[in-house]
C-alpha positions in Angstrom: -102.4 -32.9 -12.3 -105.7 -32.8 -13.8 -107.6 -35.2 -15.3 -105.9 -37.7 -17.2 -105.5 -37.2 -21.0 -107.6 -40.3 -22.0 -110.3 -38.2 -19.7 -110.4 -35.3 -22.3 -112.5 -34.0 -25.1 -111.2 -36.1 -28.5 -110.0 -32.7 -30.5 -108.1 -32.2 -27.0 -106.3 -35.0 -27.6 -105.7 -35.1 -30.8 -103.8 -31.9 -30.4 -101.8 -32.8 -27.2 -100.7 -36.2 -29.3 -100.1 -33.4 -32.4 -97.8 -31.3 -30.7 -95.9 -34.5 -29.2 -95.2 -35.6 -32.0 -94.3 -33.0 -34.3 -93.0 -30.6 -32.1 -92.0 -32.6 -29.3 -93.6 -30.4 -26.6 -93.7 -32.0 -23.4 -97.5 -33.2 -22.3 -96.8 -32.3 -18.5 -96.6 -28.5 -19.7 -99.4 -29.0 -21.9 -101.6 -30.5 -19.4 -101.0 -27.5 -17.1 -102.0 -25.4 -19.3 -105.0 -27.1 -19.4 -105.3 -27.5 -15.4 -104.8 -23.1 -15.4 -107.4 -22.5 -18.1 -109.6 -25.4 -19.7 -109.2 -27.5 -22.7 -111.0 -25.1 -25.2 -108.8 -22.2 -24.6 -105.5 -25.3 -24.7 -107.2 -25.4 -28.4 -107.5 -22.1 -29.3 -104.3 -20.2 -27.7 -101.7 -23.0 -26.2 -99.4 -22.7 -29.6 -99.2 -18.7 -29.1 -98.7 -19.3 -25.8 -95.9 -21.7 -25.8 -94.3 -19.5 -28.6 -94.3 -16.6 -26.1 -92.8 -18.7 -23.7 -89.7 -19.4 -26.3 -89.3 -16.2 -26.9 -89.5 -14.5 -23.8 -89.0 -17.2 -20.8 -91.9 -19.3 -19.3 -91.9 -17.5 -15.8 -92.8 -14.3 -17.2 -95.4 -15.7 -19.8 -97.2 -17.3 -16.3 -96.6 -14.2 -14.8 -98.1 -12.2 -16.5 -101.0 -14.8 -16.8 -101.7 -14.7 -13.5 -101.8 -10.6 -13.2 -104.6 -10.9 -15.7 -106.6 -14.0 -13.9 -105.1 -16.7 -16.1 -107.8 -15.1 -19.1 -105.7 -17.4 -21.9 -106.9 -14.7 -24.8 -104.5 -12.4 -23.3 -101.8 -14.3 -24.7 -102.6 -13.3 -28.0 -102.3 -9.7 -27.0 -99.2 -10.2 -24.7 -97.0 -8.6 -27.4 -98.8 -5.8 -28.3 -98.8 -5.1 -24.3 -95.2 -5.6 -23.6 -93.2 -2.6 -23.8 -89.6 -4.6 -23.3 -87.6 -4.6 -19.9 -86.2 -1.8 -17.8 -84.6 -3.3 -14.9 -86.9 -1.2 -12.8 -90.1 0.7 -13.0 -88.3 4.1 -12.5 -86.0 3.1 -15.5 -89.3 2.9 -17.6 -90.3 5.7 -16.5 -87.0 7.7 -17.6 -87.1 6.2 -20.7 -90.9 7.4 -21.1 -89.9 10.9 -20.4 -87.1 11.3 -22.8 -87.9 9.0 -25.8 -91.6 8.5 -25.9 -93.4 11.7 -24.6 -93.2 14.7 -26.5 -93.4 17.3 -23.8 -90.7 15.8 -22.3 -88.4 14.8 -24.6 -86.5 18.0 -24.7 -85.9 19.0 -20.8 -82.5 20.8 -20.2 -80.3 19.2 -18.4 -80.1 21.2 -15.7 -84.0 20.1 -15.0 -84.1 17.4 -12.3 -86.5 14.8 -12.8 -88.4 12.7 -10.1 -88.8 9.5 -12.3 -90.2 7.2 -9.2 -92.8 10.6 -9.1 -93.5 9.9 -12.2 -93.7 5.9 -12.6 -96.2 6.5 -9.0 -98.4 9.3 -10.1 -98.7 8.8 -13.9 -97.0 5.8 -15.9 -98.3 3.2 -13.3 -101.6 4.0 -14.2 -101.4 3.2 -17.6 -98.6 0.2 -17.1 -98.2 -2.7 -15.0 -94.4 -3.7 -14.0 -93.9 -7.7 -14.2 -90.8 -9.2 -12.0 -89.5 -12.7 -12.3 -87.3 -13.8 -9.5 -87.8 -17.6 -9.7 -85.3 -19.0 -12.1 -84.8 -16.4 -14.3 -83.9 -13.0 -12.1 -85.2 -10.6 -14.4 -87.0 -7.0 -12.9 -89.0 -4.5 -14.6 -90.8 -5.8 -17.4 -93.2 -2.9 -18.5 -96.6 -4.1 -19.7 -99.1 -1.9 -20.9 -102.4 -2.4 -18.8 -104.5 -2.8 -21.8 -104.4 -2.0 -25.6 -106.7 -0.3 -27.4 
């Protein structure tokens, strides 16, 4: 671990001992988060990112930390960017084709569709596809790569 917590900036602590104590999060989590980023980002985005990691599962909350360089502000924009889970890229990709895009929603059935073409040539330029396969086993989750 990093430096210890009677080592940090005053408002640093103040928060860790905050957070203990009224919402009992753990200080070894918090003071990772500080040993990825650095104690002003802790201050400004470690509440939105423990939230995230509630709601969607701390492996792919870090995950998809380190596919944008551990840049903590991301966080706050992780929602926006997440498009849900598809099991597989190709998945998203026929999901994209007949429920998002409007030139082809409609394709007849007869029409066969090369969704891994598709995901290669066009979607994965636009989206990123997050795995987790430490604890949690869960495949395609479909980030966009930025938002506008």
């Amino acid at each position: 671990m990093g430096k210890p917590t009677g080592q940090m900036q005053e408002d640093t602590q103040e928060l860790l001992d905050f957070y203990n104590s009224h919402y009992n999060w753990e200080y070894n989590d918090m003071c990772r988060f500080i040993d990825n980023h650095t104690e002003e980002e802790f201050q400004e985005y470690y509440q939105t990112y423990h939230q995230l990691c509630d709601d969607y599962g701390t492996e792919l909350v870090d995950n998809f930390g380190l596919y944008f360089d551990l840049e903590a502000s991301y966080y706050e924009k992780f929602e926006d960017m997440y498009e849900g889970e598809f099991g597989h890229s190709t998945d998203f990709a026929e999901y994209w084709c007949n429920e998002v895009n409007e030139s082809t929603k409609n394709l007849p059935e007869w029409l066969t569709v090369d969704y891994e073409n598709i995901w290669e040539t066009k979607l994965s330029k636009d989206y990123i596809e997050i795995d987790c396969d430490g604890y949690e086993y869960t495949y395609g989750h479909i980030f966009k790569r930025e938002v506008k």
